[in-house]
N, C-alpha and C positions, 0 to 999 in steps of 0.2 A: 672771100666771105666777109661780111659786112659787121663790124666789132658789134656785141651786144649793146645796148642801154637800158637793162635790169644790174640791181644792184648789187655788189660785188660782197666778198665773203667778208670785208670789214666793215658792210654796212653803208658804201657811200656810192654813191652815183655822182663818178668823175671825182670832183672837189667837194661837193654838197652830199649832209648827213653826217653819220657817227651818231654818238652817244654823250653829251657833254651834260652830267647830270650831276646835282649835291652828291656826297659821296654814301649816306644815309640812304638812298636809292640805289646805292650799285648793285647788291646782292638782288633786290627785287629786276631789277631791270635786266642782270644778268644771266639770273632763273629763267625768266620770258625770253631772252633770245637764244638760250642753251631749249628749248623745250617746243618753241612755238612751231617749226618745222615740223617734228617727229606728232606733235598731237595732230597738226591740222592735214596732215595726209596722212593719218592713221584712216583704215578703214570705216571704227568707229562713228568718227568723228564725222567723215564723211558722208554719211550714209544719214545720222542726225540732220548736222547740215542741208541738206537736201531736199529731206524729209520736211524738215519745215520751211524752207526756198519755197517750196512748191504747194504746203498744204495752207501752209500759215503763213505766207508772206503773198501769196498767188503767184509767183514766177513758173515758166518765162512772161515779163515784159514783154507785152505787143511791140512787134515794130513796123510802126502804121505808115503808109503810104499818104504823105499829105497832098495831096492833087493839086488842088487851088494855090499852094503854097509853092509847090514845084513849077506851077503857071507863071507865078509872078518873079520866078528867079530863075527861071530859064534849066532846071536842073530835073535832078532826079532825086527828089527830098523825102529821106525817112526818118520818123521820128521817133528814135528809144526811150519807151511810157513808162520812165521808171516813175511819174508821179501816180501809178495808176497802183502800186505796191500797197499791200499792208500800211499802215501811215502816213502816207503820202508822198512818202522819195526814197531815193538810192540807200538814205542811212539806213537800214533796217539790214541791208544784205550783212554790214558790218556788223554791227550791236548782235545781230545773233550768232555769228562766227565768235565774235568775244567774248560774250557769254557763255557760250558751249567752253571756249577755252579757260574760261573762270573756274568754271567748275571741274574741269580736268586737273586745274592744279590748285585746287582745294582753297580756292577765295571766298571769304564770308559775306563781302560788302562790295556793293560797285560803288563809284562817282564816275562821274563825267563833266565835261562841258558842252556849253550852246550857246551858239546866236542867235540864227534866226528860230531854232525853239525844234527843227525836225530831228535831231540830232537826241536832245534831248529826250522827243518825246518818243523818237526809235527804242533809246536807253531804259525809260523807265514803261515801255508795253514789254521787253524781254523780260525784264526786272519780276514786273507782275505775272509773267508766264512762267518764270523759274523760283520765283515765292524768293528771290534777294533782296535786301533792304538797297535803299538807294540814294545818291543827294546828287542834286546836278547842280551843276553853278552857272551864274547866266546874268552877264551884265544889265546892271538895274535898268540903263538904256533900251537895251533889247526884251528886259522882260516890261516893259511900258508899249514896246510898237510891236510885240510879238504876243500880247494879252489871252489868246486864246490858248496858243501853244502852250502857256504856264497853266493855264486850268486842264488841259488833257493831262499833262505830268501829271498833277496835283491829285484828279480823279482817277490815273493810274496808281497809286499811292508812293509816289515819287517826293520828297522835299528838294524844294527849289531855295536856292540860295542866293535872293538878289547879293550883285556884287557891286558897292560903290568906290571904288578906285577909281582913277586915267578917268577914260574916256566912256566910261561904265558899257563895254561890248566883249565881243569875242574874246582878244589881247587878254582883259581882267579878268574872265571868266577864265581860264586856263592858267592864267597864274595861282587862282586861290587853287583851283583843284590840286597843283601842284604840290601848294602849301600842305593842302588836306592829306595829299599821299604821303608828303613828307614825315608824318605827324601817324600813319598809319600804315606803314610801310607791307608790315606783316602778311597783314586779312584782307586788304583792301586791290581789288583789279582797278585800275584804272581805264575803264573804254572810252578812246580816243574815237575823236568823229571823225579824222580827215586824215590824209597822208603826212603828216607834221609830228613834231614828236623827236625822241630818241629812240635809234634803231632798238627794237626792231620794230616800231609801229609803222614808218613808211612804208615797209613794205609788206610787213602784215596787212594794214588796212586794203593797199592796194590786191592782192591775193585775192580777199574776201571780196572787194569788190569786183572783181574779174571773171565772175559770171555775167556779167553786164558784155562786156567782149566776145564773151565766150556764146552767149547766144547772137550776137551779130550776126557771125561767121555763119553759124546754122539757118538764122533767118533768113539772111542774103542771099544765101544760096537755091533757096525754098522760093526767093520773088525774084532774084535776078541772073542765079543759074552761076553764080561766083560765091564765094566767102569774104570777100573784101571791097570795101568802096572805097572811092578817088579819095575822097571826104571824111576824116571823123572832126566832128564839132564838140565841143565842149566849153560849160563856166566854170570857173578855176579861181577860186581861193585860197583854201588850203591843198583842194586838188582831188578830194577821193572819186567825185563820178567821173572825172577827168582821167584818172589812175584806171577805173575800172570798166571805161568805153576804150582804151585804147591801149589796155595792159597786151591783149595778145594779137597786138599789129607795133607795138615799140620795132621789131627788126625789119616790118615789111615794108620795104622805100616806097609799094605802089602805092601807097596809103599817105597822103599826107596830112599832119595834124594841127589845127587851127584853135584856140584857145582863147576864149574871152574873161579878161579881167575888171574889176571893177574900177572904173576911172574918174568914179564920184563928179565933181564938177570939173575936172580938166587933170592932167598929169602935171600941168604947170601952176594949175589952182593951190595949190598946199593944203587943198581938202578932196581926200584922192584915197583910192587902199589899190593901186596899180605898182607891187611891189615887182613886179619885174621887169616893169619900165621906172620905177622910181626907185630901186631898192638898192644897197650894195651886200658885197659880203659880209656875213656876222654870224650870231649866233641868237637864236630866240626858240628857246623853248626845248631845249635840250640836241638840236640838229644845226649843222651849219648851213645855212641857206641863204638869200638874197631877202635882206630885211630893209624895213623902212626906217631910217636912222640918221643921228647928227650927225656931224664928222666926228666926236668922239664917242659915240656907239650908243647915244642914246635913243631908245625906242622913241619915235615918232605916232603920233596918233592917226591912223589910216581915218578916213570917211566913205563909206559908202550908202544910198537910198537902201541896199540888198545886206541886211544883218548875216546874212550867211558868208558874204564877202569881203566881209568890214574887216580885215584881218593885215597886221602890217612883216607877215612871213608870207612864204608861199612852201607848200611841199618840195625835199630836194629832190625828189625826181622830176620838177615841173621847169625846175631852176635850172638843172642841166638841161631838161630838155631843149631850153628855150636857149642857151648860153652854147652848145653844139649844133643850132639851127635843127635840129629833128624836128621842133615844133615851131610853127608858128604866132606868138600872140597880141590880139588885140586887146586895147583899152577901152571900154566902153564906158560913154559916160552916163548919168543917171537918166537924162532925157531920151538918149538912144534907149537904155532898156525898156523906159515905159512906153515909148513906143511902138518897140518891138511887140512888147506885149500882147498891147491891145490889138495889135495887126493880129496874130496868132489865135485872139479869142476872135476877131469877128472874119476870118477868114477859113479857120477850122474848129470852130467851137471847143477850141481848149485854152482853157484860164491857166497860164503856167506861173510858177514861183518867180519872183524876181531875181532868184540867182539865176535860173534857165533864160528868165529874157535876155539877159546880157550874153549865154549863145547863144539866140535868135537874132539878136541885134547885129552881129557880123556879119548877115546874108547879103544885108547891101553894100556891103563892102567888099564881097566875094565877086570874081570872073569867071561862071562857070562858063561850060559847052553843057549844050542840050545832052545831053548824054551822058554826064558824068552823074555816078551814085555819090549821094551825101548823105549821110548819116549825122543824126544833130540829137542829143540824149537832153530828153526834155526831165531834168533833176528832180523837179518834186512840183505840186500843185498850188496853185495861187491863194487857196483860201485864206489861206492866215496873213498874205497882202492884200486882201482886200481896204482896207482901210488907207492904206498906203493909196494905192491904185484911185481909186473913188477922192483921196483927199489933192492928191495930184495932178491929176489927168482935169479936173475942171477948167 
């Protein structure tokens, strides 16, 4: 029998994870992993959940058969539409699983953070569906090339919290939220957007996103007469549609898992967010995991074209994966994703986000057989890179 790789009852997968948190956080952080189990498979809870997956988010995600794409890569290419979701990506499955949990243990106020701004704007459409006040924090950086995404918050009635520290991105935007919890320990939920964090958010988030998996198996079955393809693809930053394409095939060896990271202008450029190819041991952000760092542990400033990937941790479950060989992953760099892209819009009329290009951008680097299924989870929609895209691509 084949050792599991979900995460163990101290919270860590292998070496990476824990809980390394100010100690002013311990009770709040302690609450949430004594509780988050027993709420989120309570029937209730379940049954909410679901309820709004399906009415208010539109799930299940199509998972579409891309022909022409499948032509040119010799495969059997499908693609999970999570941009096709309520808001436009995978974050939404999360932010309402958290939400519902908010309020089961009597939270008055969310925050959050964002990059590329979907995360965010998943946060504050719950925010406004559940009448909770809210503040998101969102590198000055990111809310300068992600400008639309700050006005959906905004007309959500969300407060956006440009963040000028570092490298004003992702990194600084979860540091202040951090600050902000620290300072409001009490009232305040913290919904995290990615599998990063101090347990028990790894593996909560991943959970919550694990209806993403969970309809694979169904769909697959329904188009190819199996529950599992050769293939799951995935972009991986912090990790969560990565977490929750491939949460319930982790023990299935027929499945193998191929992971694309942000590799900015080279892994060797020193303007890169490819922390699992450039990253070592450490600690950021309350989990032990493969960080981008000096030799004496100072945070490193990641680069990525993809604000959602600009991030210099990676989830620990991404870290082991990759550190145990389960997964596979590539470094993609900014010129690969946008051309990925643009393949994708003009060969099946869908405009995908720039974190999704950098999974699409792996295909040519892939050796299928005609015959092999591949499943590639297209993360969230292009619109809010359009600017990017159009300023680029000239």
């Amino acid at each position: 029998m084949i050792a599991s790789h979900n995460i163990n009852t101290n919270g860590f997968y292998g070496e990476f994870g824990g809980a390394y948190i100010p100690e002013i956080l311990y009770k709040t952080v302690e609450d949430l992993k004594n509780q988050y189990l027993d709420i989120i498979e309570s029937e209730s809870f379940q049954r909410e959940y679901h309820q709004l997956l399906r009415d208010y988010v539109g799930r299940p995600s199509p998972l579409y058969f891309a022909r022409r794409m499948s032509e040119r890569y010799c495969c059997r290419l499908y693609l999970k539409r999570e941009d096709l979701n309520h808001t436009g990506a995978h974050k939404i499955n999360n932010a309402i699983g958290q939400i519902l949990l908010a309020q089961r243990m009597g939270k008055k106020r969310i925050i959050a953070e964002t990059g590329a701004g979907q995360h965010g704007v998943a946060t504050a459409t719950v925010c406004a569906l559940m009448n909770m006040p809210c503040r998101v924090y969102m590198g000055a950086t990111d809310v300068a090339r992600q400008h639309v995404n700050v006005e959906r918050m905004k007309m959500l009635g969300a407060e956006v919290f440009p963040v000028e520290s570092g490298n004003k991105t992702l990194k600084d935007a979860t540091n202040e939220a951090i600050r902000d919890w620290c300072c409001h320990p009490a009232d305040t939920f913290y919904i995290i957007g990615s599998t990063v964090g101090p347990h028990p958010y790894p593996d909560m988030v991943a959970r919550l996103q694990s209806v993403i998996s969970k309809e694979i198996k169904l769909q697959l079955m329904e188009h190819e007469g199996r529950d599992y393809p050769d293939y799951l693809m995935a972009c991986v930053g912090g990790g969560s549609n990565a977490a929750g394409t491939i949460y319930h095939y982790l023990d299935d060896e027929r499945v193998s898992i191929v992971l694309g990271e942000a590799g900015g202008h080279g892994i060797d450029s020193g303007e890169t967010a490819a922390t699992i190819h450039c990253g070592t041991l450490g600690i950021i952000h309350g989990a032990r995991t493969l960080v981008m760092q000096t030799e004496d542990g100072q945070i490193t400033e990641p680069y990525s074209i993809s604000a959602g990937l600009d991030y210099p941790g990676i989830g620990p479950l991404h870290a082991y994966l990759a550190r145990c060989g389960r997964a596979t992953v590539m470094a993609i760099n900014d010129d690969e994703a946008l051309a990925a892209a643009y393949e994708l819009t003009r060969l099946e009329g869908i405009i995908p986000a720039l974190e999704s290009a950098h999974a699409l951008a792996m295909l040519p680097k892939m050796q299928f057989r005609p015959e092999d299924v591949v499943v590639l989870t297209v993360s969230g929609r292009g619109d809010k890179d359009l600017g990017t895209y159009l300023r680029e691509m000239k």
